[in-house]
Short mmCIF file of the C-alpha atoms (twelve columns), coordinates in Angstrom:
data_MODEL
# 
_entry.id   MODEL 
# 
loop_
_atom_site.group_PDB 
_atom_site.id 
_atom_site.type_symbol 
_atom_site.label_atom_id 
_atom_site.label_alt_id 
_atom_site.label_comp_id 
_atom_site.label_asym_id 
_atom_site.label_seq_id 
_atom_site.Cartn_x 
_atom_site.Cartn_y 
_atom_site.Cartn_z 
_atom_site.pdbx_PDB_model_num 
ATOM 1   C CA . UNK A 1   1.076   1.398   -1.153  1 
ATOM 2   C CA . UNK A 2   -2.875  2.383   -0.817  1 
ATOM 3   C CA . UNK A 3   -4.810  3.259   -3.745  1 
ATOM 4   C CA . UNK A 4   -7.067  6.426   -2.523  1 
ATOM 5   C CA . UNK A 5   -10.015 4.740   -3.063  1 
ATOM 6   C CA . UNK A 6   -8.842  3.041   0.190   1 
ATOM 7   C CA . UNK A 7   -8.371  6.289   2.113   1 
ATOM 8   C CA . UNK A 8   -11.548 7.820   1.018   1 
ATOM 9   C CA . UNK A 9   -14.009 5.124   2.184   1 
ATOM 10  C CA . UNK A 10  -15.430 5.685   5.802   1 
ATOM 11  C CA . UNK A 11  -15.643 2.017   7.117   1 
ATOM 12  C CA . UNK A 12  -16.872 2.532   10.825  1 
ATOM 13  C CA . UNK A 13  -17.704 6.334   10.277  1 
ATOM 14  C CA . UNK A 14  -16.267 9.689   10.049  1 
ATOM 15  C CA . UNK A 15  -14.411 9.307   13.602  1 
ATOM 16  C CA . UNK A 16  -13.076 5.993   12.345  1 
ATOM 17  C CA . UNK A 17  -11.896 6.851   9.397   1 
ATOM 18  C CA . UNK A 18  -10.281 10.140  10.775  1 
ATOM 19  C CA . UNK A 19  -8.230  8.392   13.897  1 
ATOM 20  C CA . UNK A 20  -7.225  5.104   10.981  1 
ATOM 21  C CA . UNK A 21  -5.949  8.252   8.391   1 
ATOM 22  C CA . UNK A 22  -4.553  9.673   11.884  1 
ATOM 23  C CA . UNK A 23  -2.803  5.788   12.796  1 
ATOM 24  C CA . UNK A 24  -1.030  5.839   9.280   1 
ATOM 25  C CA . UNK A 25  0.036   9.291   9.543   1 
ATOM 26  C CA . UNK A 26  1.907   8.227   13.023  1 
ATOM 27  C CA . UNK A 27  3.004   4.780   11.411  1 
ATOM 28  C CA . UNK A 28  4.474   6.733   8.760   1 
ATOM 29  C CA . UNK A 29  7.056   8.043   10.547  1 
ATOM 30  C CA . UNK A 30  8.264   5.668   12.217  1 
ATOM 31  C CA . UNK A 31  11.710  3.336   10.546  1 
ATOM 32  C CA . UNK A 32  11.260  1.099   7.989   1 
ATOM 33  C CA . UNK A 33  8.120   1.830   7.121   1 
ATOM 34  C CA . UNK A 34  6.914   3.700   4.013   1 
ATOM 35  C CA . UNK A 35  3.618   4.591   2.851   1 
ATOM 36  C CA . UNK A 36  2.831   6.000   -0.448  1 
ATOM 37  C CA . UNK A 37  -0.415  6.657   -1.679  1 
ATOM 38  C CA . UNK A 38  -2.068  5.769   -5.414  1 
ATOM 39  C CA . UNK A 39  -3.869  8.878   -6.342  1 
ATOM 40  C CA . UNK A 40  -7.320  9.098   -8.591  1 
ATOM 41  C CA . UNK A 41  -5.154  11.711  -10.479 1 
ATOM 42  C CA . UNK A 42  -3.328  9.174   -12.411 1 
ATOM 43  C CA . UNK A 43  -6.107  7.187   -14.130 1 
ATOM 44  C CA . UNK A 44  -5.300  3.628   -14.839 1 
ATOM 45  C CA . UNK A 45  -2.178  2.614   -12.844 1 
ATOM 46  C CA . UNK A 46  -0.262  -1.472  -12.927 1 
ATOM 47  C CA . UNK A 47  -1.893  -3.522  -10.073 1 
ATOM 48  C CA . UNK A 48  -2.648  -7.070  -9.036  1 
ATOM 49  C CA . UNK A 49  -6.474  -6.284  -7.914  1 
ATOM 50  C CA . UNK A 50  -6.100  -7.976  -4.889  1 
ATOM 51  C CA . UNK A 51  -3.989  -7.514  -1.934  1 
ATOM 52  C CA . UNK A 52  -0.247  -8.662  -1.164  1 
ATOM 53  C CA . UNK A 53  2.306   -8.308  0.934   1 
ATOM 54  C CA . UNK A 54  5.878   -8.742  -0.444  1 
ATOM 55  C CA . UNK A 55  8.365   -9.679  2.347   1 
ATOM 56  C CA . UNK A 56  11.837  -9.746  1.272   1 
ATOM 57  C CA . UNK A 57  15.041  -9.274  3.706   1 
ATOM 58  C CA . UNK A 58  19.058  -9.683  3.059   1 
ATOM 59  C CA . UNK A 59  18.472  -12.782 1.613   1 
ATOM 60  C CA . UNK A 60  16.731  -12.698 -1.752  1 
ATOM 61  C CA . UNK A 61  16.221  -16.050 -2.072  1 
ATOM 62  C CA . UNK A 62  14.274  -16.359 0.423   1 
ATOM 63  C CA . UNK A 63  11.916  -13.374 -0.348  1 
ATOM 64  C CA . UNK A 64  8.137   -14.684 -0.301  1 
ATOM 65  C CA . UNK A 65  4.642   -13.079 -1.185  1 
ATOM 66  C CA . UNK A 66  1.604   -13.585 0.284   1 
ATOM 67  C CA . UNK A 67  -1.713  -13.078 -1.244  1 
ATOM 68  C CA . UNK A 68  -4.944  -12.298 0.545   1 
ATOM 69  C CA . UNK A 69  -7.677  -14.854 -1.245  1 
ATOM 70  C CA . UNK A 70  -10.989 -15.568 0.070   1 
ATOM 71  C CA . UNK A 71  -9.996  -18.967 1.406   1 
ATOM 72  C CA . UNK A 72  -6.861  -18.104 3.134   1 
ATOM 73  C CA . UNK A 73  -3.506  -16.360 1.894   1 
ATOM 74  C CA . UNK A 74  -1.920  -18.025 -0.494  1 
ATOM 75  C CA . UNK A 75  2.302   -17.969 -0.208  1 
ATOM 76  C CA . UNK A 76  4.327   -17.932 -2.999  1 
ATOM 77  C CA . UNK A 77  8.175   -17.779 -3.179  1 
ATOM 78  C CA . UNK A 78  8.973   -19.043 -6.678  1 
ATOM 79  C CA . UNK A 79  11.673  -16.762 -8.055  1 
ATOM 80  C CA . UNK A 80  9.641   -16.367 -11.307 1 
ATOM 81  C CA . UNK A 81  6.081   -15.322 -9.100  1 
ATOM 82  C CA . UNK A 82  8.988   -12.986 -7.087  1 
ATOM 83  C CA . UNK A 83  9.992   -11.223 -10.543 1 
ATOM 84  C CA . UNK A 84  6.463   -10.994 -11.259 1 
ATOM 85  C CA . UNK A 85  5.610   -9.189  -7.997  1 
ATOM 86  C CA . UNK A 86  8.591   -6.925  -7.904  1 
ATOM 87  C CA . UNK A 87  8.189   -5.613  -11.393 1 
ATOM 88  C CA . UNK A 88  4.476   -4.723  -9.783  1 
ATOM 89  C CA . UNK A 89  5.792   -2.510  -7.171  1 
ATOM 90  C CA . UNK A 90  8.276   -1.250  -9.205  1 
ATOM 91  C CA . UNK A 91  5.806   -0.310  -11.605 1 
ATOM 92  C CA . UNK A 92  3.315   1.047   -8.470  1 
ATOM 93  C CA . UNK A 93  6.070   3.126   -7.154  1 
ATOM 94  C CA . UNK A 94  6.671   4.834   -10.367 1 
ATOM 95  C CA . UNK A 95  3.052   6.367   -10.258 1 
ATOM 96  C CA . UNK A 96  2.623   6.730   -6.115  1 
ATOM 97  C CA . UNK A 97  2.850   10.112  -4.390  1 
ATOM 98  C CA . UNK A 98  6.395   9.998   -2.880  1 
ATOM 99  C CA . UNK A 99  6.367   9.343   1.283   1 
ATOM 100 C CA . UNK A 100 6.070   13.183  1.783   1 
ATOM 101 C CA . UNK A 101 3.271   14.162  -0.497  1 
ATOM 102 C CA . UNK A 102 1.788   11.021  0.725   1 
ATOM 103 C CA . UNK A 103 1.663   12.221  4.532   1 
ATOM 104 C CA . UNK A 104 0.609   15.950  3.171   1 
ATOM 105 C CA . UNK A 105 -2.673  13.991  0.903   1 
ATOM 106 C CA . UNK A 106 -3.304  11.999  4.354   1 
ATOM 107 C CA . UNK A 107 -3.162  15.026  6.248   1 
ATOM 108 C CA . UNK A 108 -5.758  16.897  3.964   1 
ATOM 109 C CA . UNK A 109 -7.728  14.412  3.931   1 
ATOM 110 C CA . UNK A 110 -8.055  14.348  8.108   1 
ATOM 111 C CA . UNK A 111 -8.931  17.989  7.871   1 
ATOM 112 C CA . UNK A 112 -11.922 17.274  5.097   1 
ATOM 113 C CA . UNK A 113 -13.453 14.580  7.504   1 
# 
């Protein structure tokens, strides 16, 4: 999930940002992945205000979230950190564009660049 503040900021440049928007729009399709995007529209939305990455597989217990801090990521796999984290995405999925209208925003946004 990307908050569209993240899409709309041209690190590198226009052609940067255009062939990145153009990368996720190709990674998109592709199984097992899903992007959805955060949009403006919403106002306030549930987040952690930093970056994470929740990995999780057929085995709950051994599901395990990294966070990005300025000295190094940070892993946590405690199961009450995990029910913190999943009730975040839960909540972030409940107010993201769904994987098509998230490709269709991306796409727009190529063709304003």
């Amino acid at each position: 999930m990307l908050h569209e503040a993240a899409l709309r900021v041209p690190v590198g440049g226009t052609s940067v940002a255009k062939r990145q928007l153009k990368h996720l729009l190709t990674q998109s399709e592709r199984g097992g992945i899903t992007i959805q995007v955060i949009p403006f529209a919403i106002g306030a939305y549930p987040g952690s205000g930093q970056t994470f990455l929740y990995m999780h597989g057929s085995v709950p217990r051994l599901d395990t979230v990294s966070l990005d801090q300025s000295h190094g990521p940070a892993l946590l796999d405690a199961e009450a950190e995990l029910d913190t984290y999943r009730n975040l995405l839960h909540l972030m999925e409940s107010v993201a564009l769904p994987p098509k209208e998230t490709r269709d925003f991306i796409h727009n946004l190529v063709t304003e660049l």
